[in-house]
VOROVEX-932184 format. One record per residue (C-alpha): x, y, z. Coordinates in Angstrom, 1 decimal, always signed. Example, Ala and Ser with C-alpha at 12.3 -4.5 7.8 and 13.67 -1.06 7.14 Angstrom:
X, Y, Z
+12.3, -4.5, +7.8;
+13.7, -1.1, +7.1;
// end
This chain:
X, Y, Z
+23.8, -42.0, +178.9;
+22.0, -40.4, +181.4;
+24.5, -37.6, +182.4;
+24.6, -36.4, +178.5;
+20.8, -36.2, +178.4;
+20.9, -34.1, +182.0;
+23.7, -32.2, +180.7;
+21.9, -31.7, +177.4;
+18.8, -30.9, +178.9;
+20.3, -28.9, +181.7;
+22.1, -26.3, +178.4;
+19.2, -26.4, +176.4;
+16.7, -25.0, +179.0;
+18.6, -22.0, +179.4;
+17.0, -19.3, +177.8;
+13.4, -20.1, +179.3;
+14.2, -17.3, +182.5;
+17.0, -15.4, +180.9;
+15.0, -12.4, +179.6;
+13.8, -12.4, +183.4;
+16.7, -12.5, +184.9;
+17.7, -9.2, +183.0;
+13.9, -7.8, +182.9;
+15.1, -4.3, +184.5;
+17.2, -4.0, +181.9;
+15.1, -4.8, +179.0;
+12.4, -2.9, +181.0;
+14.3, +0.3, +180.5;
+16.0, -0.1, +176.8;
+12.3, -1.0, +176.2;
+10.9, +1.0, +178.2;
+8.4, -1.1, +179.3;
+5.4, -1.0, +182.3;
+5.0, -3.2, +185.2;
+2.7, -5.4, +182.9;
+5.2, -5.1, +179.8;
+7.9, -6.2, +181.8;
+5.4, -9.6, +183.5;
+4.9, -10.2, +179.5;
+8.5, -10.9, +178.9;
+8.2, -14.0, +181.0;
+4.4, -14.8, +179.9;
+5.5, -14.7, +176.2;
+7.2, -17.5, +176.5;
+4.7, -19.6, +178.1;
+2.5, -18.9, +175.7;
+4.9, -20.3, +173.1;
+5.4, -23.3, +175.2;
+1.7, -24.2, +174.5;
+1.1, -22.9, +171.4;
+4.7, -25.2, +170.5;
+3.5, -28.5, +172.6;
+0.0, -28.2, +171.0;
+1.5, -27.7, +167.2;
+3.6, -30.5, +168.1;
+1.3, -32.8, +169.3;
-1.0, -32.2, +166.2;
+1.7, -32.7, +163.7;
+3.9, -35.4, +166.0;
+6.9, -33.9, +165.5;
+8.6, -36.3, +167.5;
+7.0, -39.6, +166.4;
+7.6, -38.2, +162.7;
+11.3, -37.8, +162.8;
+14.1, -38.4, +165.6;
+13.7, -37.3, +169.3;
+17.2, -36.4, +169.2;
+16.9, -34.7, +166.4;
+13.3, -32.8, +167.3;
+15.6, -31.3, +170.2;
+19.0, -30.3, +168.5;
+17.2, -28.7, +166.1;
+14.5, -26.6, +168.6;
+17.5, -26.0, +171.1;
+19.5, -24.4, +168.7;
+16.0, -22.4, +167.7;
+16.0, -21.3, +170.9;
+19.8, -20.3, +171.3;
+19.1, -18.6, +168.6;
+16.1, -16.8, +169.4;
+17.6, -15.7, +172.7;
+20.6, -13.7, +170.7;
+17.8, -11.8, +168.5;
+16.1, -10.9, +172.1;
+19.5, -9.4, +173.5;
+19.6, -6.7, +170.5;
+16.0, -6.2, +169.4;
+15.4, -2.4, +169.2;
+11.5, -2.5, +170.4;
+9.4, -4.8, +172.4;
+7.2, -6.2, +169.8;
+10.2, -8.0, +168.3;
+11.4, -9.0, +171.5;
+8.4, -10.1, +172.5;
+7.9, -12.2, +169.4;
+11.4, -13.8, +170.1;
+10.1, -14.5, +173.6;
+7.3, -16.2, +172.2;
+9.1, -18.1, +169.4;
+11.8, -19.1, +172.2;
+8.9, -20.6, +173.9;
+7.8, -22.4, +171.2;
+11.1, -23.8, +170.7;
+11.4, -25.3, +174.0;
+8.5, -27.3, +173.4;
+10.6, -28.8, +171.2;
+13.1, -29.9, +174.1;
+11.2, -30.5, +177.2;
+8.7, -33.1, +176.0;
+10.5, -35.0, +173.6;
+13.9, -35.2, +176.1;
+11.6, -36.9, +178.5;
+10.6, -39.2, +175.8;
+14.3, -40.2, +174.9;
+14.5, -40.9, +178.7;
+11.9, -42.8, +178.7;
+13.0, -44.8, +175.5;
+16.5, -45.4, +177.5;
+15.4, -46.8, +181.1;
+12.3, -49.1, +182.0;
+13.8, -49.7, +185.3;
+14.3, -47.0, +187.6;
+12.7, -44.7, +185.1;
+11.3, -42.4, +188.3;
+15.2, -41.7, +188.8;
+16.0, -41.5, +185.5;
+12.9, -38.6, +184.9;
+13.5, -37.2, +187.9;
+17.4, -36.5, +187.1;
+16.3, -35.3, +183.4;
+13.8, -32.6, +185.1;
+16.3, -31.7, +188.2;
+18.5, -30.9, +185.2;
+15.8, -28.9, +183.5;
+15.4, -26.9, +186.7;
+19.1, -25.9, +187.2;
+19.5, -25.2, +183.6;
+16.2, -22.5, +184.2;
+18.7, -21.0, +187.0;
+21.3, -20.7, +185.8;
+21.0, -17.5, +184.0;
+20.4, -15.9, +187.1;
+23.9, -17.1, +188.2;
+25.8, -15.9, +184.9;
+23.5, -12.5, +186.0;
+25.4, -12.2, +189.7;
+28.6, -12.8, +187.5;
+28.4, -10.3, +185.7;
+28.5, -6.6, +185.6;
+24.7, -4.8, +185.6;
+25.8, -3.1, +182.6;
+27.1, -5.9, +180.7;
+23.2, -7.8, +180.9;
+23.5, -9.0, +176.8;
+26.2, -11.1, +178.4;
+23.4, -13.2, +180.0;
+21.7, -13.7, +177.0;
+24.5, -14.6, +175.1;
+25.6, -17.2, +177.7;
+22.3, -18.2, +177.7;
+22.0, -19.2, +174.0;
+25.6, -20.4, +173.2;
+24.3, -22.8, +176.1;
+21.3, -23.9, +174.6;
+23.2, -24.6, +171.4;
+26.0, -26.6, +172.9;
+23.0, -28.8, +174.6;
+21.8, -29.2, +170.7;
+24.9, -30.6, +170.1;
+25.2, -32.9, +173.4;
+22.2, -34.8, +172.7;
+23.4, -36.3, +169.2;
+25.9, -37.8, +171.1;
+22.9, -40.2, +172.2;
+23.3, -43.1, +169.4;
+19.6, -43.4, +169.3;
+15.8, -42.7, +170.9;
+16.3, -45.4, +173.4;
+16.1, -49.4, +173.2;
+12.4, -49.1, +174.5;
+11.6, -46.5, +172.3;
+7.9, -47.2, +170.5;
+6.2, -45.7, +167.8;
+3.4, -43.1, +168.7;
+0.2, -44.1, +167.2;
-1.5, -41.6, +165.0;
-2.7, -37.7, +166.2;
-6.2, -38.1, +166.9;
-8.4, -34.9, +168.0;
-10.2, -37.7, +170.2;
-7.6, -38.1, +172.7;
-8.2, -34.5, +174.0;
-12.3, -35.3, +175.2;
-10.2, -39.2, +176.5;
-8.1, -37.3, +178.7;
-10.6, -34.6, +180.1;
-12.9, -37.9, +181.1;
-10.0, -39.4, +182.6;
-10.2, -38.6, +185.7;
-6.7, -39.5, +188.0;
-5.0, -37.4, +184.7;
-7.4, -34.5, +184.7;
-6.8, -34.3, +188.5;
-3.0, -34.4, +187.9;
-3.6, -32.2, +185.2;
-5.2, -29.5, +187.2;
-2.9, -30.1, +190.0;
-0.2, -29.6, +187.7;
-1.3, -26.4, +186.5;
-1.9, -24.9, +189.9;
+1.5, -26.0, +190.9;
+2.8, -24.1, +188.1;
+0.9, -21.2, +188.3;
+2.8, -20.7, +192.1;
+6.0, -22.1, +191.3;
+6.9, -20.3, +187.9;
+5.1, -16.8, +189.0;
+7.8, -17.1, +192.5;
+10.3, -17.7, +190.5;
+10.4, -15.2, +188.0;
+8.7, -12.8, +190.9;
+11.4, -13.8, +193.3;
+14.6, -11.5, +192.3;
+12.6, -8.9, +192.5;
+11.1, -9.6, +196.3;
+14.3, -10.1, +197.0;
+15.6, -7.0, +196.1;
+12.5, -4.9, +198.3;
+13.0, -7.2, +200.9;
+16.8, -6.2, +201.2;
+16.1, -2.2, +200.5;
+13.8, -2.5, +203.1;
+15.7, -4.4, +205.6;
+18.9, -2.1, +205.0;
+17.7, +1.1, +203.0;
+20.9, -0.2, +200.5;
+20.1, -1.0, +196.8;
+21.5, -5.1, +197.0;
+21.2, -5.2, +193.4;
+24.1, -3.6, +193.4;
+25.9, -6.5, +194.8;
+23.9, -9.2, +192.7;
+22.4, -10.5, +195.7;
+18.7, -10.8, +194.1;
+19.8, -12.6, +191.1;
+22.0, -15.3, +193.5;
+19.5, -15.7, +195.8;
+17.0, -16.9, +193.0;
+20.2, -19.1, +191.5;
+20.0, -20.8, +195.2;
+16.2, -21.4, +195.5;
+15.2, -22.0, +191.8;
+18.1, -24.3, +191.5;
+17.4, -26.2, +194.8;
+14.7, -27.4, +193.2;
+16.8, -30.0, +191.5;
+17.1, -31.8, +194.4;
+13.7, -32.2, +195.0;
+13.2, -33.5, +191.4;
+15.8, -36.2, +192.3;
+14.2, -37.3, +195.9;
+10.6, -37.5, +193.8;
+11.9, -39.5, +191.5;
+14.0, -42.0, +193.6;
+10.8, -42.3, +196.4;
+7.9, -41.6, +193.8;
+7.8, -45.2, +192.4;
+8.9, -46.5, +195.9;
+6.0, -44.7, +198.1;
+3.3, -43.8, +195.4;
+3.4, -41.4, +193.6;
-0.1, -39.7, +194.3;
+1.8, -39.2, +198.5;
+5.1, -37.6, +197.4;
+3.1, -35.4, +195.2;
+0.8, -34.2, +197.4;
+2.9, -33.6, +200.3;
+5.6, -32.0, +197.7;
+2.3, -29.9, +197.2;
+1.1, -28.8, +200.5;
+4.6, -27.9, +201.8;
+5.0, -26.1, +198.4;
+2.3, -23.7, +198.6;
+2.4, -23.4, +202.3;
+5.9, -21.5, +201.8;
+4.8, -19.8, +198.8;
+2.0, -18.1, +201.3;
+4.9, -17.7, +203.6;
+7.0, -15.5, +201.9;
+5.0, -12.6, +202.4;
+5.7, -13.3, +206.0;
+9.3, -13.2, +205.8;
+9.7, -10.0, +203.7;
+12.2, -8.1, +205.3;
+13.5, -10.8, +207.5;
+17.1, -11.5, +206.5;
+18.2, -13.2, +203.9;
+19.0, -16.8, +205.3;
+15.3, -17.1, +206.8;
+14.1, -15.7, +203.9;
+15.7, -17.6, +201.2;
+14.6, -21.1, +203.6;
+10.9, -20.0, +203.2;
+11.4, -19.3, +199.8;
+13.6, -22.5, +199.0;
+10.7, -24.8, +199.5;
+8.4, -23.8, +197.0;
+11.6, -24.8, +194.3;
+11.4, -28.5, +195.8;
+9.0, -29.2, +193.0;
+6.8, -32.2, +192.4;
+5.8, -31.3, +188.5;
+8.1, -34.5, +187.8;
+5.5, -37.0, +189.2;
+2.9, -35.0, +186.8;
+5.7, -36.4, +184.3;
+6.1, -39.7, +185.3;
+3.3, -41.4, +183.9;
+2.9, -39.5, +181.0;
+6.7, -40.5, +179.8;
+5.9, -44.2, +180.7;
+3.5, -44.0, +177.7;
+5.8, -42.7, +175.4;
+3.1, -41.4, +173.3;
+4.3, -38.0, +172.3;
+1.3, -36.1, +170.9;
-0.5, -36.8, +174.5;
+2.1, -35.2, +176.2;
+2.3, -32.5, +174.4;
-1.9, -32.6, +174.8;
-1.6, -32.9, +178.5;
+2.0, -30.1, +178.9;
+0.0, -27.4, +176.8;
-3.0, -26.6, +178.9;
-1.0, -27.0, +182.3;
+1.5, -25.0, +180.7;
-0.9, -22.0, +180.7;
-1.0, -22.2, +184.7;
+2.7, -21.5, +184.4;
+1.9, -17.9, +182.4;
-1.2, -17.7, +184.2;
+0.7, -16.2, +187.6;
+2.6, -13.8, +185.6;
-1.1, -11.9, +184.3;
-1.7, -10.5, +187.7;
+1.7, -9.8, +188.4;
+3.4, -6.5, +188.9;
+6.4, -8.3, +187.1;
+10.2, -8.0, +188.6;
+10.6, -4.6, +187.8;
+7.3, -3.7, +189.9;
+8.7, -5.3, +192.8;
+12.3, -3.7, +192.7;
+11.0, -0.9, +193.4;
+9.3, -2.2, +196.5;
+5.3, -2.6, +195.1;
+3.7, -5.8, +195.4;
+6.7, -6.9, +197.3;
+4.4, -9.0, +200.6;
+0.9, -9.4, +201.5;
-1.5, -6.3, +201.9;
// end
């Protein structure tokens, strides 16, 4: 049961970075700015909230099936993807970015609640597979773009939504929420000021959302360093080769391992020490990178690979062990913002190919 929800999850989280991991093409059918081009990633954060907030309000998922909440906003998404790969202008691609956003709040949230519905014991595991999964799945358009010809970038986009689409499909294959699935009590506007005077989750709240705000702005920065970091190493254009967007396949995707080893140790050692030493070595390579700019590409994809490591799970953890869907999707929206957050200040991919705002000073 587990492998269809990973594999499910894995397909439908697709789309999320494949607008960034074609953003120099988009940037110049578009013709979009450094900041235009840091939009088409922040769009769909801003979905995510606006999506996990609507959600929580109405409680999708508590209202009708879990399964069903995520077929349904998976094939949204699919969907949403194809309209971004032939949109003329970037106000309607933007709005697909943003509605593609929106739709993933649909999968993320609710799949962990069909995990959690399906395993009391070794639940850690079983979350930590489910957001591994979610990791390689955001990766993994940057693999199809190395694949691929430069000139053939719809392909991505394509891939990415038939992807999301067959996830849709995957998870009906689960017979049901979970054997210790339980009915989410009513939305009430009163368990926003509960959580904000809680005070171990607003400190995993806010340590989620400064986690994201590094990890999501490196990884959708991170093709793009890449690329300067090559030209300037070797005065040749690597992008040529599709080195960037394997690279950021490597260390985004690594980070499924890390998911895994929180979620076997977490419950084992506590969760509050795998998280913050997942933290401090996280955000002590994300200052390194600057460092290694220009360094070749095995030191500089090990600096870089540590950062993708990523303790969000144990943010997850508890909040799936409650199983009460309209708090998650309280709790996911405002960290969520963290995760656009690094993108405002960002000269964006594009920025960076061209070697600006590629290291430190």
């Amino acid at each position: 049961m587990l492998a269809v929800l990973a594999t499910a999850e894995l397909c439908a989280m697709a789309p999320w970075f494949s607008a960034s991991a074609v953003a120099p093409a988009l940037a110049g059918r578009w013709r979009l700015d450094a900041a235009g081009s840091a939009w088409l990633t922040i769009s769909v954060q801003l979905g995510f909230v606006l999506g996990a907030l609507v959600s929580a309000v109405l409680t999708l998922s508590d209202r009708w099936s879990a399964r069903r909440l995520v077929a349904g906003s998976a094939v949204l998404a699919g969907l949403a993807t194809l309209g971004v790969a032939w949109a003329p202008a970037p106000a309607p691609g933007m709005a697909l970015r943003v509605l593609t956003g929106a739709a993933l709040a649909g999968v993320y949230p609710p799949g962990m609640k069909i995990v959690a519905g399906w395993y009391r014991e070794g639940r850690g595991l079983a979350i930590g597979v489910l957001v591994g999964a979610l990791t390689l799945g955001s990766a993994f358009p940057h693999l199809v773009r190395w694949a691929v010809p430069e000139d053939q970038w719809r392909l991505v986009l394509v891939v990415a939504a038939l992807s999301a689409v067959a996830g849709g499909v995957l998870v009906l294959l689960v017979p049901h929420d979970g054997p210790f699935a339980a009915p989410g009590p009513a939305f009430s506007w009163s368990a926003a000021p509960r959580i904000l005077v809680n005070r171990a989750v607003s400190l995993a709240n806010l340590g989620y959302l400064g986690h994201m705000w590094e990890l999501y702005a490196m990884w959708t920065w991170l093709a793009g360093f890449v690329a300067a970091s090559e030209r300037a190493r070797t005065g040749v254009d690597p992008t040529l080769r599709g080195v960037p967007a394997l690279v950021t396949f490597a260390v985004v995707g690594c980070g499924a391992l890390g998911c895994w080893w929180g979620g076997q140790y977490a419950d084992r050692w506590g969760r509050t020490l795998v998280t913050s030493v997942a933290m401090a070595v996280s955000g002590t390579c994300a200052l390194a990178a600057g460092v290694v700019f220009g360094r070749p590409l095995p030191v500089l994809a090990h600096a870089a690979d540590e950062p993708g490591v990523s303790p969000h799970l144990l943010h997850d953890l508890p909040v799936a062990a409650r199983r009460r869907t309209h708090r998650v999707a309280l709790e996911h929206g405002p960290a969520g913002a963290g995760a656009g957050g690094g993108r405002v200040g960002d000269d964006g991919p594009a920025a960076a190919s061209r070697g600006r705002g590629a290291r430190w000073g």
